[in-house]
C-alpha positions in Angstrom: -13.4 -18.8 10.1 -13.4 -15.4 8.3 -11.9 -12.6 9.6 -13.3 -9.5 9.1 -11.5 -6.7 7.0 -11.1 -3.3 6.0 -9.5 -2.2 2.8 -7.5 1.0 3.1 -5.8 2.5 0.0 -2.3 3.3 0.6 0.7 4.9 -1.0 4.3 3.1 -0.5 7.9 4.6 -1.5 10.4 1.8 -2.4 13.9 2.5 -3.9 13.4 3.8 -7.6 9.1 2.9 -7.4 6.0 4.0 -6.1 3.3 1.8 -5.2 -0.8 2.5 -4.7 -2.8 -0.4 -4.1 -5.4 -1.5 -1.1 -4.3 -2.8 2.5 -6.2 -5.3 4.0 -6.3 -4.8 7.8 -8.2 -6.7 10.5 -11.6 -4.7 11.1 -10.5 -1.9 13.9 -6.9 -2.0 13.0 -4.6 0.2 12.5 -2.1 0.6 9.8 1.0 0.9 12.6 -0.2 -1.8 14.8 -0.1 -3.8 11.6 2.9 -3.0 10.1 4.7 -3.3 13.6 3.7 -7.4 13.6 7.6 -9.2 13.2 6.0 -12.1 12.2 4.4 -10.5 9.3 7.4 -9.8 6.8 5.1 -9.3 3.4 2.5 -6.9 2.9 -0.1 -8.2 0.9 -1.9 -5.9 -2.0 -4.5 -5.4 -4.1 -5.2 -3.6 -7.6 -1.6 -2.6 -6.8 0.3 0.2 -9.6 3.8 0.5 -9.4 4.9 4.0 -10.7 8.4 4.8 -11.9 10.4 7.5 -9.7 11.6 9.7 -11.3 9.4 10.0 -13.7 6.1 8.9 -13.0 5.5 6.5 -15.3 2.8 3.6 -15.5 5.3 0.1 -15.4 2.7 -2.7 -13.8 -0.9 -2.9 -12.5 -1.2 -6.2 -11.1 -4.3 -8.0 -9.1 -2.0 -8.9 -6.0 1.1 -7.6 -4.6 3.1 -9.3 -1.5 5.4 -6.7 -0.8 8.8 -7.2 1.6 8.6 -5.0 4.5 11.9 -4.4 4.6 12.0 -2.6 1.2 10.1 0.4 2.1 11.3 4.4 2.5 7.6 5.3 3.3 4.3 4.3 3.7 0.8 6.2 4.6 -3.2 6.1 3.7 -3.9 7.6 0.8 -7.4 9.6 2.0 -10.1 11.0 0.4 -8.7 14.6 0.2 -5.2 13.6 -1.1 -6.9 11.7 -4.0 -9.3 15.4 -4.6 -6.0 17.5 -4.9 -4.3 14.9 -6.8 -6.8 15.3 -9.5 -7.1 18.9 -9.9 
């Protein structure tokens, strides 16, 4: 049976990276709800880029990410307006 999904694009601080890639979440969930689940200890990602900080710098664009919870400073939805102002 498949479940159906929304993709959400997200931005993730880890020590020393920076990571933007989609979240799959359950149609109607929530990105909290979600990351509050202590059976879930990976995130999975896709068309994941991992940045460099400091610095900025391009190191890995890769297909699929699973990503230890327990390794991230920060984490939030990278919407529309963020990506406008990112690009001016």
């Amino acid at each position: 049976m498949k479940v159906e999904q929304s993709v959400i694009e997200v931005v993730i601080s880890v020590q020393n990276s920076r990571i933007e890639g989609n979240m799959h979440l359950p149609s109607g969930g929530r990105l909290t709800d979600y990351l509050a689940l202590p059976e879930r200890k990976f995130i999975p990602l896709t068309e994941a880029k991992i940045f460099s900080i400091p610095g900025n710098e391009l190191l890995y664009v890769v297909p699929f990410l699973s990503l230890n919870k327990a390794f991230i400073i920060y984490i939030f939805p990278k919407d529309k307006e963020e990506k406008d102002n990112k690009q001016l």
